[in-house]
C-alpha positions as a Markdown table, in Angstrom:
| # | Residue | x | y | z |
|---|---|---|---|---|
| 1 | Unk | 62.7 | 127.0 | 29.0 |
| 2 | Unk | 61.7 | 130.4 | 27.6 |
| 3 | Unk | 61.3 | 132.5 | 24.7 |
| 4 | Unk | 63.2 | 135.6 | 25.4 |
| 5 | Unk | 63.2 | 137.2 | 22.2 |
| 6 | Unk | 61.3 | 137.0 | 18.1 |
| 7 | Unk | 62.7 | 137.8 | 15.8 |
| 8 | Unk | 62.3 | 139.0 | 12.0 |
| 9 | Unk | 64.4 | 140.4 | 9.4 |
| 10 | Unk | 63.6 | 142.6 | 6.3 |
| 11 | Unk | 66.1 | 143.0 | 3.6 |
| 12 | Unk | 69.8 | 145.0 | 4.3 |
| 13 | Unk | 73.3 | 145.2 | 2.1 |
| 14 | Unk | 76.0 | 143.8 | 3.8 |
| 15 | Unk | 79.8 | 144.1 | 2.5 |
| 16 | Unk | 81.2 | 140.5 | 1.9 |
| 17 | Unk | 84.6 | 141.2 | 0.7 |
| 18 | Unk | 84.3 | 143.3 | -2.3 |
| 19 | Unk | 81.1 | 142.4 | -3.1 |
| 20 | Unk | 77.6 | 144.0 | -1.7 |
| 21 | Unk | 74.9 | 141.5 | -0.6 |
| 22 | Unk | 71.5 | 141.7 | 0.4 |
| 23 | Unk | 70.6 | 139.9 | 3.6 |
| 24 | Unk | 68.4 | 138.9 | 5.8 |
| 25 | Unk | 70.5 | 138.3 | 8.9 |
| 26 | Unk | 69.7 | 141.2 | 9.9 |
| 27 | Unk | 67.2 | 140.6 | 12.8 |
| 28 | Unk | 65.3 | 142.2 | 15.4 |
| 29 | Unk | 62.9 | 141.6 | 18.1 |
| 30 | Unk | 59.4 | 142.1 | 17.1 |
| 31 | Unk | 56.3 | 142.8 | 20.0 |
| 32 | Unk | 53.3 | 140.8 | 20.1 |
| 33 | Unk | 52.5 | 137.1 | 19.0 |
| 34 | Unk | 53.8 | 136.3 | 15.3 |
| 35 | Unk | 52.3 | 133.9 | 13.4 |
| 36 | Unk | 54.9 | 130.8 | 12.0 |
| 37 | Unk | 54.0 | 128.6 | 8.9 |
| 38 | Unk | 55.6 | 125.9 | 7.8 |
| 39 | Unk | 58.2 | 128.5 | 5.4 |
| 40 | Unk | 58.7 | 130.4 | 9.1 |
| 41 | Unk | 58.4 | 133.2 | 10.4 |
| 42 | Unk | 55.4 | 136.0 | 9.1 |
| 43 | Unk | 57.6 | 139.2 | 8.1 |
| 44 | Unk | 61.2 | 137.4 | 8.0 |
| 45 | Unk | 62.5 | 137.7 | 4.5 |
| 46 | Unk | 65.0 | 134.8 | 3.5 |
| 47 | Unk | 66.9 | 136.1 | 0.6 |
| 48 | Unk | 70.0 | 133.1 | -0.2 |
| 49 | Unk | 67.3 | 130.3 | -0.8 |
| 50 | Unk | 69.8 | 128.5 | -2.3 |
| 51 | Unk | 71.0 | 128.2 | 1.5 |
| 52 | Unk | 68.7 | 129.3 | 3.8 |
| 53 | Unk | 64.7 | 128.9 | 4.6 |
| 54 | Unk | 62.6 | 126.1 | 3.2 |
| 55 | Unk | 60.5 | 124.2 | 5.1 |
| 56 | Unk | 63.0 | 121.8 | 6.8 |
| 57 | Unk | 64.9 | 125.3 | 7.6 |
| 58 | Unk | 62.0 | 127.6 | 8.6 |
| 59 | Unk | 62.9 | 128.6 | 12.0 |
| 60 | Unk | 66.4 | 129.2 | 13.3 |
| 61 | Unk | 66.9 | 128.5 | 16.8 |
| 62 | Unk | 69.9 | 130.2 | 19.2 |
| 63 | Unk | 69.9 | 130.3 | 23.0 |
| 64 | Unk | 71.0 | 132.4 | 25.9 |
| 65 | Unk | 73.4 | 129.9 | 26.8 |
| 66 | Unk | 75.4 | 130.1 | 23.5 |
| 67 | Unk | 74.9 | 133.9 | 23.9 |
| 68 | Unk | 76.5 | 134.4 | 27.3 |
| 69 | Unk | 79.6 | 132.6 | 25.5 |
| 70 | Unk | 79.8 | 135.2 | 23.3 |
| 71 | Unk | 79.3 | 138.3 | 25.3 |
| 72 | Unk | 82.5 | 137.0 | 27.3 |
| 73 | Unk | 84.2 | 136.6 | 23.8 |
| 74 | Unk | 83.1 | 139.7 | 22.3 |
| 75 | Unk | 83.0 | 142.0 | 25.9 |
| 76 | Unk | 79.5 | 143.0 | 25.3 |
| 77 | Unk | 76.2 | 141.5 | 25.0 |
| 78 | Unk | 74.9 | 141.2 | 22.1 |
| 79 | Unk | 71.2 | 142.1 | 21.2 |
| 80 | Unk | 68.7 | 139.3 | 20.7 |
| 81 | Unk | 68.8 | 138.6 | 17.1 |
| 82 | Unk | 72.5 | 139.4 | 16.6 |
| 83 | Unk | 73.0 | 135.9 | 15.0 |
| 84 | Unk | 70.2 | 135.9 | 12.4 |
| 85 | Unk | 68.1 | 133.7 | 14.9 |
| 86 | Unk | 63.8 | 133.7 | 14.6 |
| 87 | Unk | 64.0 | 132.8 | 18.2 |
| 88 | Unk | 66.4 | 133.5 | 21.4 |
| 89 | Unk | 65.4 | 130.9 | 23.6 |
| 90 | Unk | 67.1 | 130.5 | 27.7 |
| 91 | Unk | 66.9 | 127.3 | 29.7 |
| 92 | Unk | 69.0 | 125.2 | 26.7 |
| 93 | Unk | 72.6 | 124.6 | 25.3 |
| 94 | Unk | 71.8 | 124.5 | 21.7 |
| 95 | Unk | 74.9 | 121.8 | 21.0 |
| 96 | Unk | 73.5 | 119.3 | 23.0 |
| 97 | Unk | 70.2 | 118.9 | 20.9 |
| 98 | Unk | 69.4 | 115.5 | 19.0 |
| 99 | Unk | 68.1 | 116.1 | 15.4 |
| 100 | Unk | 64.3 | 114.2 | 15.5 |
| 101 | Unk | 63.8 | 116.0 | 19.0 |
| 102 | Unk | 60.6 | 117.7 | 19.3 |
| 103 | Unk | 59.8 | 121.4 | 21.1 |
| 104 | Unk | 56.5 | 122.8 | 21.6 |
| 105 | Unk | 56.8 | 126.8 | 21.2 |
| 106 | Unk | 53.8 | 128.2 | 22.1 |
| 107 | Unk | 50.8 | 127.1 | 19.6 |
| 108 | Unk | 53.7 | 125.9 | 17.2 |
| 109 | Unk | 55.5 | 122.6 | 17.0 |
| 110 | Unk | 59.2 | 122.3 | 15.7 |
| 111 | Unk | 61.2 | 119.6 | 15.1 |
| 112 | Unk | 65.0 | 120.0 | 14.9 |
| 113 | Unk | 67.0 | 119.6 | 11.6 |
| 114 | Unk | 70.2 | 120.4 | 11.5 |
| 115 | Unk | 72.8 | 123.0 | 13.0 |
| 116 | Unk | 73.4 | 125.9 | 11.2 |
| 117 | Unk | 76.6 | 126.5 | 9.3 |
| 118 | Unk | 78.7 | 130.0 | 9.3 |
| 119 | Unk | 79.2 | 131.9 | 6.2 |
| 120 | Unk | 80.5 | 135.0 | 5.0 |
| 121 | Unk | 77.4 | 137.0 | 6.1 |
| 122 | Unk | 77.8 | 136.6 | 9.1 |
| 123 | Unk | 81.0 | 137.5 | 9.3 |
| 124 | Unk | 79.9 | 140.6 | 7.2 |
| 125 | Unk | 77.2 | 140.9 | 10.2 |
| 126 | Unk | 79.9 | 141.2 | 12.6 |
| 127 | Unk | 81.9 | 143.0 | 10.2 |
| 128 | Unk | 84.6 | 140.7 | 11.1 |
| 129 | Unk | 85.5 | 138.2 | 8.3 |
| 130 | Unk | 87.3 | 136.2 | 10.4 |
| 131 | Unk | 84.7 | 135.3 | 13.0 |
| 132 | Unk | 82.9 | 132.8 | 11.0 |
| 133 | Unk | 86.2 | 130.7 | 11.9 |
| 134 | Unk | 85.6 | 131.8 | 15.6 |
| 135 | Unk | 81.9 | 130.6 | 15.6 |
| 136 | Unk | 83.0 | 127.5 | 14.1 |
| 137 | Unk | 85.6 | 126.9 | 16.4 |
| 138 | Unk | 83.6 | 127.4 | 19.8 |
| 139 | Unk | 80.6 | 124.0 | 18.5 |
| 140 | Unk | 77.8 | 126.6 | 19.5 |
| 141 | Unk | 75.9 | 127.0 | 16.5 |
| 142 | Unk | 72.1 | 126.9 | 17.3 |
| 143 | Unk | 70.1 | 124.8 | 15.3 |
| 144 | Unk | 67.3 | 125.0 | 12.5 |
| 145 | Unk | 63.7 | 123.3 | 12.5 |
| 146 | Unk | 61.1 | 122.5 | 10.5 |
| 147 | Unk | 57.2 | 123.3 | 11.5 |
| 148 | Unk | 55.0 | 120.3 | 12.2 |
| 149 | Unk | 52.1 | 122.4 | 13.4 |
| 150 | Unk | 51.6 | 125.6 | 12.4 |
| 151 | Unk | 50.6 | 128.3 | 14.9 |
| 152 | Unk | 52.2 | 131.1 | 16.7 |
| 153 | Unk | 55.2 | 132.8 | 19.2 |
| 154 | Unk | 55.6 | 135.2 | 21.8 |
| 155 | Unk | 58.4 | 136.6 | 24.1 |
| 156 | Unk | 57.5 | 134.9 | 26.9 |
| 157 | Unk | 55.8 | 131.8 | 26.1 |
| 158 | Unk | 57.0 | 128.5 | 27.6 |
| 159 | Unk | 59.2 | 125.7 | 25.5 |
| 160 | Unk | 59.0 | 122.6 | 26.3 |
| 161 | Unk | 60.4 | 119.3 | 24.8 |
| 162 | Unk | 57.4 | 116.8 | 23.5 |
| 163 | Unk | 59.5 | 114.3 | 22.1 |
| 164 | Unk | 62.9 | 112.9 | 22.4 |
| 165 | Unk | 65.2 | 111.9 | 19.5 |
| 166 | Unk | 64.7 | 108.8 | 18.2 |
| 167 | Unk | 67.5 | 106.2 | 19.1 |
| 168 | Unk | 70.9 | 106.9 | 18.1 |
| 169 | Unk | 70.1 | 110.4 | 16.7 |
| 170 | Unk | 73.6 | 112.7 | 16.8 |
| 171 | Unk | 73.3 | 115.6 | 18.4 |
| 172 | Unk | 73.9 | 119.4 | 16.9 |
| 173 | Unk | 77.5 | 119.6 | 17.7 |
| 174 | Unk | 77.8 | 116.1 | 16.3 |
| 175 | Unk | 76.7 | 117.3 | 12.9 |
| 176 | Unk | 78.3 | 120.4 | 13.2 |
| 177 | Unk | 81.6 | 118.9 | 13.4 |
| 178 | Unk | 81.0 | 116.6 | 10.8 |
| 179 | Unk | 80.3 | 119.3 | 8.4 |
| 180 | Unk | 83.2 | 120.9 | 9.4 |
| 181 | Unk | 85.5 | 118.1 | 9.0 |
| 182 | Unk | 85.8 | 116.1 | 12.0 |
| 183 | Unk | 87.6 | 112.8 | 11.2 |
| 184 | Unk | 85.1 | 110.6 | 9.6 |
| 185 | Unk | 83.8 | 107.5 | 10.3 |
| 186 | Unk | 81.9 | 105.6 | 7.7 |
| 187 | Unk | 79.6 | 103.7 | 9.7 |
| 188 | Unk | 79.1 | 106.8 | 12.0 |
| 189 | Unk | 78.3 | 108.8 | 9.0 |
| 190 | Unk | 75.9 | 106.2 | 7.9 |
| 191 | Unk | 74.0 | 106.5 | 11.3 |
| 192 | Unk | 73.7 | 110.3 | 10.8 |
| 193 | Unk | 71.7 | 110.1 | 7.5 |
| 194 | Unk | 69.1 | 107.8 | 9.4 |
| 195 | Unk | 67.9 | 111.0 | 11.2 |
| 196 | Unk | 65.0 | 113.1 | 10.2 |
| 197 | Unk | 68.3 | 115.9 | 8.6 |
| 198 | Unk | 67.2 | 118.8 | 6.6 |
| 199 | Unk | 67.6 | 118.3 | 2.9 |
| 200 | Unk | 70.4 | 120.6 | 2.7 |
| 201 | Unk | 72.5 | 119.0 | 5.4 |
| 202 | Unk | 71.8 | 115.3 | 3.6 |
| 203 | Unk | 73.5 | 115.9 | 0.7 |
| 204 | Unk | 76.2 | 117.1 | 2.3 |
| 205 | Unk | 76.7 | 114.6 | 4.9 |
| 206 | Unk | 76.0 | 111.9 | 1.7 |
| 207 | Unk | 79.0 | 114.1 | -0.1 |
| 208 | Unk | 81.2 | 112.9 | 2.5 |
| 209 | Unk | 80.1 | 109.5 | 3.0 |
| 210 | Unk | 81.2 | 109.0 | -0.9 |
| 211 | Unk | 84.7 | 109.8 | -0.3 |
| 212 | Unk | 84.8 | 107.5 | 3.2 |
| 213 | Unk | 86.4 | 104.0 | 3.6 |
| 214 | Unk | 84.5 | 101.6 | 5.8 |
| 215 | Unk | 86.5 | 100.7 | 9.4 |
């Protein structure tokens, strides 16, 4: 495994529905090494922190697996960054990754949090409001992380896999679907929470869990 691409993204209006938003999707591949704290990425400006960034978000994750689905679906190839991802990584299906799992990327250490959800900016990034409903249907979502150790990334650097999941950790696609409404099973749910999740994701798998009857 490889990082093919960094990426950063400064501030940009975007047109979701009749409103104008500024964004930070909006990324593109940066030369050199960047340095990565535990809030991400130096130069990559998060501007929904209501949603997006924080520590157990810092670093977004998408692969050149998950983009080679999409340049069949779209016709073209899409430039690295395209989906608002810090890093475009190859050797790795991103919906097969267990939340807890542990990558070393270059100096840096990540640990994998939670998949990330499609919203209206991206489908103002496509300028296609109706491909967040496409991205949601095909389970490839990428995957955010948090920083254990701070350090930094380069095209090119090797990524390897330090740690395994612990025990019964659900994978990316898992979580995805459960946020997206997969049928719900209590006890399944219950097993989800026990995973080192991003804050975000918690409360909203705990959301669901209210409303579900045991088996």
């Amino acid at each position: 495994m490889k990082v093919l691409s960094v990426n950063v993204g400064q501030p940009t209006a975007a047109q979701v529905g009749h409103r104008t938003v500024v964004t930070g999707i909006c990324k593109h591949p940066v030369p050199g090494r960047v340095r990565v704290t535990v809030e991400g990425l130096d130069g990559d400006r998060v501007m929904n922190r209501k949603y997006h960034g924080g520590p157990d978000q810092a670093v977004y994750v998408y692969t050149q697996e998950d983009y080679d689905h999409w340049a069949g679906v779209l016709g073209r190839a899409p430039e690295p960054g395209f989906f608002g991802e810090n890093l475009l990584v190859g050797g790795l299906e991103s919906a097969g990754v267990r939340v807890g799992e542990r990558f070393r990327v270059g100096t840096v250490l990540l640990e994998v949090t939670a998949p990330r959800i499609p919203c209206a900016t991206l489908g103002a990034r496509l300028e296609d409001a109706g491909f967040v409903k496409a991205f949601a249907r095909a389970r490839r979502p990428g995957f955010y992380t948090r920083v254990l150790e701070t350090g930094d990334v380069g095209r090119g650097d090797e990524v390897t896999r330090e740690r395994a999941a612990p025990a019964g950790a659900p994978t990316v696609a898992e979580l995805f679907g459960a946020w997206l409404g997969d049928p719900p099973v209590r006890e399944t749910l219950e097993r989800y929470l026990t995973a080192p999740l991003a804050v975000r994701f918690r409360r909203g798998l705990e959301e669901r869990l209210g409303g579900v009857e045991s088996t």
